[in-house]
SESEDO-702434 format. One record per residue (C-alpha): residue number from 1; residue in one letter; z, x, y. Coordinates in steps of 0.25 Angstrom, whole numbers, plus 5000, padded with zeros to 4 digits. Layout:
<site num="NUM" residu="a" zz="Z" xx="X" yy="Y"/>
...
END
This chain:
<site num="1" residu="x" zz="5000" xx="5000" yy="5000"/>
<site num="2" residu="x" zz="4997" xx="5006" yy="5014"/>
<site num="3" residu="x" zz="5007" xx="5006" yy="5026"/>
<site num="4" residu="x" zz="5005" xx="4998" yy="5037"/>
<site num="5" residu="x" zz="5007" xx="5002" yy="5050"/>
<site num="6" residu="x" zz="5010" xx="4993" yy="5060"/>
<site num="7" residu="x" zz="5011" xx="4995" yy="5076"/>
<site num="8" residu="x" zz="5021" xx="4988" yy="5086"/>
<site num="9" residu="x" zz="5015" xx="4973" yy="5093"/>
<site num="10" residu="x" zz="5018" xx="4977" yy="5108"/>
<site num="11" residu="x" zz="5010" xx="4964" yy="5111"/>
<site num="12" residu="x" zz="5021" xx="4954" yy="5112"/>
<site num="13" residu="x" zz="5029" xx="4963" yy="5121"/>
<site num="14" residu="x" zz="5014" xx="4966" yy="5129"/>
<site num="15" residu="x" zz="5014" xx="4952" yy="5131"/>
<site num="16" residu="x" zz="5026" xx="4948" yy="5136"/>
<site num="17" residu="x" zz="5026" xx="4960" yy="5146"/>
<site num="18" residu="x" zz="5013" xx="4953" yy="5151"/>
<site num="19" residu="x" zz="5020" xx="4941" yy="5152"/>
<site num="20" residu="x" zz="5031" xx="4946" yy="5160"/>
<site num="21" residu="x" zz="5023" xx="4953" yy="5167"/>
<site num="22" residu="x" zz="5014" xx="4941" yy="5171"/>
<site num="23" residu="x" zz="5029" xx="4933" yy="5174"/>
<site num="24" residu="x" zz="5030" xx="4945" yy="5184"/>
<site num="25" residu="x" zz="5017" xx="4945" yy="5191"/>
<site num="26" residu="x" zz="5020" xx="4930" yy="5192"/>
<site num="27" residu="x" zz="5033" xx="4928" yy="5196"/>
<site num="28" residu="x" zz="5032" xx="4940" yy="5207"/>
<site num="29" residu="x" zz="5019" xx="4938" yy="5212"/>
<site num="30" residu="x" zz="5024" xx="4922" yy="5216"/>
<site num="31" residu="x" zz="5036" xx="4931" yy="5224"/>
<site num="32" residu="x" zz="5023" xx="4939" yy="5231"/>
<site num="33" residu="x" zz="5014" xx="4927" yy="5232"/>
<site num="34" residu="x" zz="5025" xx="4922" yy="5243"/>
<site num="35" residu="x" zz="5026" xx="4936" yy="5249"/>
<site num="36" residu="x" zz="5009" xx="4938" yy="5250"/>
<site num="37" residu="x" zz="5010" xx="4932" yy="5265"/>
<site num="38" residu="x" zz="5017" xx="4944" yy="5269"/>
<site num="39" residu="x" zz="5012" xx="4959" yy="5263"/>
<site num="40" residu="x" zz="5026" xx="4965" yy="5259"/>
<site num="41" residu="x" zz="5026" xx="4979" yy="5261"/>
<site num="42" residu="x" zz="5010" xx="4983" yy="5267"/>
<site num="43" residu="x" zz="5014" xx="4997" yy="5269"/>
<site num="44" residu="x" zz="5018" xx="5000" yy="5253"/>
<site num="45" residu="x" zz="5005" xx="5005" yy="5250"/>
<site num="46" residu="x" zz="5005" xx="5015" yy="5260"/>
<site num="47" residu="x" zz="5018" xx="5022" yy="5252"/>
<site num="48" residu="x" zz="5015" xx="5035" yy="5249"/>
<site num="49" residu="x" zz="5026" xx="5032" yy="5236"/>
<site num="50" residu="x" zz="5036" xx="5023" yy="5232"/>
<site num="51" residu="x" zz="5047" xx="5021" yy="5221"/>
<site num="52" residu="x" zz="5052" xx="5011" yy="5213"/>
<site num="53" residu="x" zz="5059" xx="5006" yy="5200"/>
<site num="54" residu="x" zz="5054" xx="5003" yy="5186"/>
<site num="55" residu="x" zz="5058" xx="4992" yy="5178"/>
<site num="56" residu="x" zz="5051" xx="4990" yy="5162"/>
<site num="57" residu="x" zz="5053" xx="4984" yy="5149"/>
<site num="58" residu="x" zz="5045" xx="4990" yy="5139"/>
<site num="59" residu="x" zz="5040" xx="4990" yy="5124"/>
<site num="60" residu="x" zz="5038" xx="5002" yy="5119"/>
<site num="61" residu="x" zz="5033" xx="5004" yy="5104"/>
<site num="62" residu="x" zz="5026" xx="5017" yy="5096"/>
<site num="63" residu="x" zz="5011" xx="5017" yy="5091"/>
<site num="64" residu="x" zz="5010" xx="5023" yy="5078"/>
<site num="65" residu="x" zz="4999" xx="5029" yy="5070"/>
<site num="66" residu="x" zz="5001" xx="5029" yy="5055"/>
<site num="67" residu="x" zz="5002" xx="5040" yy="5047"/>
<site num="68" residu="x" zz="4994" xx="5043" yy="5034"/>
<site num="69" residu="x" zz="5008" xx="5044" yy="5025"/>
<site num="70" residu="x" zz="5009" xx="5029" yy="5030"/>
<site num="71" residu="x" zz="4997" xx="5027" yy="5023"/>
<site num="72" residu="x" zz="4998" xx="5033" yy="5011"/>
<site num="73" residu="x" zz="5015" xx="5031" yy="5012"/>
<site num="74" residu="x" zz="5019" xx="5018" yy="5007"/>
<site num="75" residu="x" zz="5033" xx="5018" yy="5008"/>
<site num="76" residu="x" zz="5033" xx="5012" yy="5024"/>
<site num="77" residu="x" zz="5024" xx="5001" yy="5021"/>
<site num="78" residu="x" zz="5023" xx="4996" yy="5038"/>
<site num="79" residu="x" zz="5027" xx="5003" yy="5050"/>
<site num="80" residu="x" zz="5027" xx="4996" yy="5062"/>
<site num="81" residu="x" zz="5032" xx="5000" yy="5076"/>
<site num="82" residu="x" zz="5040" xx="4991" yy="5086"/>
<site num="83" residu="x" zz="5041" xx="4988" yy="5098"/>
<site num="84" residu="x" zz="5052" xx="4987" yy="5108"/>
<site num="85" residu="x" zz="5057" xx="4983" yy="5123"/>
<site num="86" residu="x" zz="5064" xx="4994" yy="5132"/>
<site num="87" residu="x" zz="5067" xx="4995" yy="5148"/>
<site num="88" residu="x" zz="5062" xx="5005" yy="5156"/>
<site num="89" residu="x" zz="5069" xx="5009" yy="5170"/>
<site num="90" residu="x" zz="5063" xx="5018" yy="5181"/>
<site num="91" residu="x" zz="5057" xx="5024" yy="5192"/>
<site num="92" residu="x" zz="5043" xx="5024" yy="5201"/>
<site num="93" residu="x" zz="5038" xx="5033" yy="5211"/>
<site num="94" residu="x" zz="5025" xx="5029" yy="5216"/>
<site num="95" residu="x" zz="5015" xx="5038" yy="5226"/>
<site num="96" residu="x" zz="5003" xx="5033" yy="5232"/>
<site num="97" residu="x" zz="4990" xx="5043" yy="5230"/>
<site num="98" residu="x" zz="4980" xx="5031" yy="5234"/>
<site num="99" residu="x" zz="4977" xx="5019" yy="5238"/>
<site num="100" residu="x" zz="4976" xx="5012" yy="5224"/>
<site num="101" residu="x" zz="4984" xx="5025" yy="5215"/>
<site num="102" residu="x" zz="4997" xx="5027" yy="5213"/>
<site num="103" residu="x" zz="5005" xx="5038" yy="5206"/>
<site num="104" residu="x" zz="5019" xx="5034" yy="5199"/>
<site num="105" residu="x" zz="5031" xx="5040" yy="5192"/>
<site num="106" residu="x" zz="5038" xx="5029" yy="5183"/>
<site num="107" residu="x" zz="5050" xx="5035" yy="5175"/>
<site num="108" residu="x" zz="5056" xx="5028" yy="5167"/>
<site num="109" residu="x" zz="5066" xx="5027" yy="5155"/>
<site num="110" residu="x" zz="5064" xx="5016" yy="5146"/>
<site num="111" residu="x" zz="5077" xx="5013" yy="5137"/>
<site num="112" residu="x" zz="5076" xx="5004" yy="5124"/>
<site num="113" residu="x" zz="5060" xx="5002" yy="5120"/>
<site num="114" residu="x" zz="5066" xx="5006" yy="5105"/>
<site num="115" residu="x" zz="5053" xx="5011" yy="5096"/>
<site num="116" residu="x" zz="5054" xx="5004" yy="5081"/>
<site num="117" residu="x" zz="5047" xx="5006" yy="5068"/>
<site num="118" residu="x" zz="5048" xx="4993" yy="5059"/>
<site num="119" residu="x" zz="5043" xx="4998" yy="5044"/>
<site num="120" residu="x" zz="5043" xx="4993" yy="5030"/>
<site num="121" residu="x" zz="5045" xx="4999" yy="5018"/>
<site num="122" residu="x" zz="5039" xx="5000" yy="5005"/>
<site num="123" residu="x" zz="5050" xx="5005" yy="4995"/>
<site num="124" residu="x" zz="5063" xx="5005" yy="5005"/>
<site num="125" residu="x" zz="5076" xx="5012" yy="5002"/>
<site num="126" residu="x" zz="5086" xx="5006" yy="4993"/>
<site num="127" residu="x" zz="5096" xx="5000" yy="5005"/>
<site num="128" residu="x" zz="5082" xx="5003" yy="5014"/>
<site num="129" residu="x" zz="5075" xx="4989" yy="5021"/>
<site num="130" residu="x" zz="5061" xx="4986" yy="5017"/>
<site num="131" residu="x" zz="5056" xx="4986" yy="5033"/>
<site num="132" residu="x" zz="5063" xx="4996" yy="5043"/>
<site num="133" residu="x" zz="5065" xx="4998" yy="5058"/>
<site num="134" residu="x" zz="5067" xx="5011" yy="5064"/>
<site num="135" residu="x" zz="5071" xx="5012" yy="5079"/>
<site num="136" residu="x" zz="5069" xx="5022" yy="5089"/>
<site num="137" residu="x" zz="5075" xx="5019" yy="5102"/>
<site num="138" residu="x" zz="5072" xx="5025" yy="5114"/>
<site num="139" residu="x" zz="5072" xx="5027" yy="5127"/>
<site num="140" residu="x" zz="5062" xx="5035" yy="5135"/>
<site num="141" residu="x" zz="5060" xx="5041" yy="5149"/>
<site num="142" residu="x" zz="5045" xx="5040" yy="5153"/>
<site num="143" residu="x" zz="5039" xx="5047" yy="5165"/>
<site num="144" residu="x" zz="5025" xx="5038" yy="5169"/>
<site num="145" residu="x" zz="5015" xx="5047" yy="5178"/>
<site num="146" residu="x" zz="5008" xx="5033" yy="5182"/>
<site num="147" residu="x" zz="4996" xx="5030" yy="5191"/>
<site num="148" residu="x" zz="4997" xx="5017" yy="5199"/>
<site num="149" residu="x" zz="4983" xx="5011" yy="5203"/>
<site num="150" residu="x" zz="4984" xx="5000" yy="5213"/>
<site num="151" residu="x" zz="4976" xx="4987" yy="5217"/>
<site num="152" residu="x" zz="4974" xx="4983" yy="5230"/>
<site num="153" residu="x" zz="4986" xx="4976" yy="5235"/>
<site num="154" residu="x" zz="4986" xx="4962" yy="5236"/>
<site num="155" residu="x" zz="4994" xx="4955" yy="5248"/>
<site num="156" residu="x" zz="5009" xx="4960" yy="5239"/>
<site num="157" residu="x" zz="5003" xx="4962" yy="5226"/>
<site num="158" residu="x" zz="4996" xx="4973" yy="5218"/>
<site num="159" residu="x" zz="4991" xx="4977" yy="5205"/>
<site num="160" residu="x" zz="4990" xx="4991" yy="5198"/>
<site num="161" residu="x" zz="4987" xx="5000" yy="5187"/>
<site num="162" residu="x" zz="4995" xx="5011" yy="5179"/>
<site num="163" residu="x" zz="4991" xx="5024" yy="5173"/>
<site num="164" residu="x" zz="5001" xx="5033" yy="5169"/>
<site num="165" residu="x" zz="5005" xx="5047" yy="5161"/>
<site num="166" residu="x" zz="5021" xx="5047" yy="5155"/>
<site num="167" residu="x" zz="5027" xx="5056" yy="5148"/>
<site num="168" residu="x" zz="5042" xx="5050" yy="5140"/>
<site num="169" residu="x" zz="5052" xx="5055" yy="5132"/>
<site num="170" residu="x" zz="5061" xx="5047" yy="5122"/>
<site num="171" residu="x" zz="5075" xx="5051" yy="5129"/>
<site num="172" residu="x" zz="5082" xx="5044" yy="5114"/>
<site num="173" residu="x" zz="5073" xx="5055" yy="5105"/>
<site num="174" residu="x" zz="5084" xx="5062" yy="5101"/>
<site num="175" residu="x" zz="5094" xx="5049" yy="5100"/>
<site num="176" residu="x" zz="5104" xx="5049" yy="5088"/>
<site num="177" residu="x" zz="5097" xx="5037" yy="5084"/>
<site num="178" residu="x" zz="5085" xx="5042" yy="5084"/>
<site num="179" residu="x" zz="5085" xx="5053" yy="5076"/>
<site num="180" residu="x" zz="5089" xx="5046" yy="5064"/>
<site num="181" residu="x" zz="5082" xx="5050" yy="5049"/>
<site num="182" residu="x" zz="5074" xx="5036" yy="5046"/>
<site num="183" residu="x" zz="5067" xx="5037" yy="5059"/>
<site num="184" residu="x" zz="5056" xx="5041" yy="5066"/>
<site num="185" residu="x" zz="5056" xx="5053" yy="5076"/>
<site num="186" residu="x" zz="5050" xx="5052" yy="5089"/>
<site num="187" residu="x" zz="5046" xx="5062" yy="5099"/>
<site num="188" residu="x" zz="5054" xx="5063" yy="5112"/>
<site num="189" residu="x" zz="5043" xx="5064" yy="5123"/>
<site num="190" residu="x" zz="5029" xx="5055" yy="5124"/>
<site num="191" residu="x" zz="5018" xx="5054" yy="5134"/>
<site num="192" residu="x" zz="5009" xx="5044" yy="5136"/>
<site num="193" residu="x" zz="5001" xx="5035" yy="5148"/>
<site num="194" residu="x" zz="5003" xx="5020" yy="5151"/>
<site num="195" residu="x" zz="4994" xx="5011" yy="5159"/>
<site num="196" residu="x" zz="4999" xx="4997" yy="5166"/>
<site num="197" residu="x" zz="4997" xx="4988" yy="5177"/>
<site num="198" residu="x" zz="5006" xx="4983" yy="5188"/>
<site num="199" residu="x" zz="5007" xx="4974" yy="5200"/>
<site num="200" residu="x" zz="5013" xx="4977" yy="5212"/>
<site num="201" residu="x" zz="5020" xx="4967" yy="5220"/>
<site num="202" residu="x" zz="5025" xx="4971" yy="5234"/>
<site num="203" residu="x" zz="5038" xx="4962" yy="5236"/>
<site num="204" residu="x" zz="5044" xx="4964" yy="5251"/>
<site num="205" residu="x" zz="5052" xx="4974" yy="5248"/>
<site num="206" residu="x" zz="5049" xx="4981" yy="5234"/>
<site num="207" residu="x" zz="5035" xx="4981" yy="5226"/>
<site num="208" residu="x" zz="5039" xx="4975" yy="5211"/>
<site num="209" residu="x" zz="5029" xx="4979" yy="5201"/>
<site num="210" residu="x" zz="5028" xx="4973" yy="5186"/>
<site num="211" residu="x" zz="5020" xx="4983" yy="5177"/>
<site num="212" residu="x" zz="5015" xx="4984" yy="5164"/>
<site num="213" residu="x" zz="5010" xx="4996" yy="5157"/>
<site num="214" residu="x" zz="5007" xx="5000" yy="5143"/>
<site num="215" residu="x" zz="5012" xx="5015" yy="5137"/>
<site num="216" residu="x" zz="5004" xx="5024" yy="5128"/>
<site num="217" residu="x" zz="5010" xx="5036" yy="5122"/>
<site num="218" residu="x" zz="5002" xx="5048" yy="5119"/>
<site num="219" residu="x" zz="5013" xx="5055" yy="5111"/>
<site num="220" residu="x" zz="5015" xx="5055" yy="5096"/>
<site num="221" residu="x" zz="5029" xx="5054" yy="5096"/>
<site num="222" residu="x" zz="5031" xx="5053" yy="5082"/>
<site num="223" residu="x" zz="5040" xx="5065" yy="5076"/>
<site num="224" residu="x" zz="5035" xx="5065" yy="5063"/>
<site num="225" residu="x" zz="5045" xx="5065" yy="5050"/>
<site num="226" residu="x" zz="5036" xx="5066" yy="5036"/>
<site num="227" residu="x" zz="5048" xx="5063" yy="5029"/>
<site num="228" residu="x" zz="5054" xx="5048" yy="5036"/>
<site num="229" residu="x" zz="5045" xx="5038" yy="5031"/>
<site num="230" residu="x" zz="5046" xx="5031" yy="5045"/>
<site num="231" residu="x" zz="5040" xx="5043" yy="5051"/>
<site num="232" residu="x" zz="5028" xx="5047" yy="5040"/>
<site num="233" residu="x" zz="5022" xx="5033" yy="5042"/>
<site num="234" residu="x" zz="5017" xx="5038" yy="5057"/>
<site num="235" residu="x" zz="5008" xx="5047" yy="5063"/>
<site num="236" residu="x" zz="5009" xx="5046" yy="5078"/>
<site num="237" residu="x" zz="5019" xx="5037" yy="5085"/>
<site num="238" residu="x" zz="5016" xx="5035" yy="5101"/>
<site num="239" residu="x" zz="5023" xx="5025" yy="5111"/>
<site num="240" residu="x" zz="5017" xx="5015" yy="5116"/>
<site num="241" residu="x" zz="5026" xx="5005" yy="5127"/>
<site num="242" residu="x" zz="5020" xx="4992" yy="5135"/>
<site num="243" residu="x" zz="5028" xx="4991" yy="5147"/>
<site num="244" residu="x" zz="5032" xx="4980" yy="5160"/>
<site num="245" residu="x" zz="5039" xx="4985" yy="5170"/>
<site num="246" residu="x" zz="5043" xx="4980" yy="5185"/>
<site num="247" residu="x" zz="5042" xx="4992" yy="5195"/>
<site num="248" residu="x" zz="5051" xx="4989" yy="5208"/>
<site num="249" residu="x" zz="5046" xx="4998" yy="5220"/>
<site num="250" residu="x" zz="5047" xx="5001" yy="5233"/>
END
C-alpha cells in the first residue's frame, strides 16, 4: 500500500479573513463616506515618513514535499500537515521614494500559529494510537523588507499593493518541548517573500489600514532524522502563513 501525503486546507481560514476583511472595508468605509465632504489630512502624502503599529491574526502552516521512504515505507500510512491561528504585534516605519512607491520596515513577532502534523499508522505500538498528532509550537520574529505601491488617493480613501523580502527566526527552536525524541526537528531561521493588498483610510486624526498578505517560505526547514519515522516520511518542509492585519499609523 503507498502512503498518502496530505497538505493542510488554509481555505476556510482564507475565507474567513476575506470576510472580515470585506466587514472592515464596509464598516470603516460608511465611518469615511461621512468624512468625504472634508479631506482629512491633505498634506499626508507630502510625508517624507511615518510610523505606525501593527496589529494581525495569522494562520500559519508547513508545505511538505514527500520523501521517496514515504513511498516505498509503509509504516506511516498518511501524513497531513495542520493549520493553525496565531497573533502578531509590531512596528511600521514608512519613507516615501515616489509619488505611487513606498519603502516599509514591519517587525513583527508572532506568538502562538503552532505548526502540527496529523498521521496515521499502519502497525502502531503496542500502547501507540492508530492516528497521531505531533505539535510544534512557535513563536517567531519576522523582519518584512516591504515595497508599498499606492493608488491615487480617493477623497479619504486609497488602495495599495505589497511586495516584500523577510527574513524570520523561530525564537521556540531550541524549546524543551520541542526537542522532544518523536518529533520533527526544525530549523531556526527562514527567509521567504510575501505579496498582499491593502487599503488606506485616512480618519481625521490616524490612517487605519486593514491588509491581507500571503507568505511564502523559500527555506527548507526541515532538519532531517533518517531514523523517526515522522521525519523520514518528508523531504522538504517550508512555511507558508496567510495573514489580516490592521496597520494604525500616523
Amino acid at each position: 500500500m503507498t502512503g498518502k501525503l496530505m497538505q493542510g486546507r488554509p481555505g476556510s481560514f482564507l475565507c474567513k479573513s476575506l470576510l472580515l476583511l470585506t466587514v472592515a472595508f464596509t464598516s470603516v468605509c460608511v465611518s469615511a463616506n461621512a468624512q468625504f465632504k472634508e479631506l482629512n489630512r491633505p498634506d499626508h502624502d507630502q510625508l517624507p515618513y511615518y510610523f505606525g503599529i501593527y496589529l494581525a491574526y495569522n494562520n500559519t502552516y508547513l508545505h511538505p514535499s514527500k520523501s521517496y521512504k514515504f513511498i516505498q515505507d509503509d509504516s506511516v500510512l498518511t501524513a497531513e500537515p495542520g493549520a493553525s491561528g496565531g497573533v502578531a504585534l509590531g512596528f511600521l516605519a514608512t519613507f516615501k521614494l515616489t509619488d505611487r512607491i513606498e519603502f516599509r520596515l514591519n517587525p513583527n513577532l508572532v506568538i502562538g500559529g503552532a505548526k502540527y502534523f496529523s498521521y496515521t499508522l499502519k502497525n502502531p505500538a503496542p500502547g501507540e494510537d492508530l492516528t497521531q498528532k505531533k505539535t510544534l509550537p512557535s513563536s517567531i520574529f519576522t523582519f518584512p523588507l516591504q515595497f508599498k505601491f499606492n493608488s491615487d488617493r480617493i477623497n479619504n480613501f486609497r488602495v495599495y499593493l505589497l511586495a516584500d523580502a523577510y527574513v524570520a527566526t523561530d525564537l521556540m527552536a531550541n524549546a524543551g518541548n520541542r526537542n522532544a525524541e518523536d518529533l520533527i526537528k526544525l530549523k531556526k531561521n527562514d527567509f521567504g517573500v510575501e505579496t498582499g493588498i491593502g487599503f488606506n483610510f485616512y480618519m481625521k486624526y490616524v490612517t487605519l489600514s486593514p491588509e491581507i498578505k500571503f507568505t511564502y517560505g523559500m527555506a527548507d526547514l526541515h532538519a532531517r532524522d533518517p531514523n523517526l519515522k515522522y521525519s523520514s516520511v518528508f523531504d522538504k518542509l517550508q512555511s507558508r502563513m496567510i495573514t489580516f492585519s490592521i496597520n494604525i499609523e500616523q
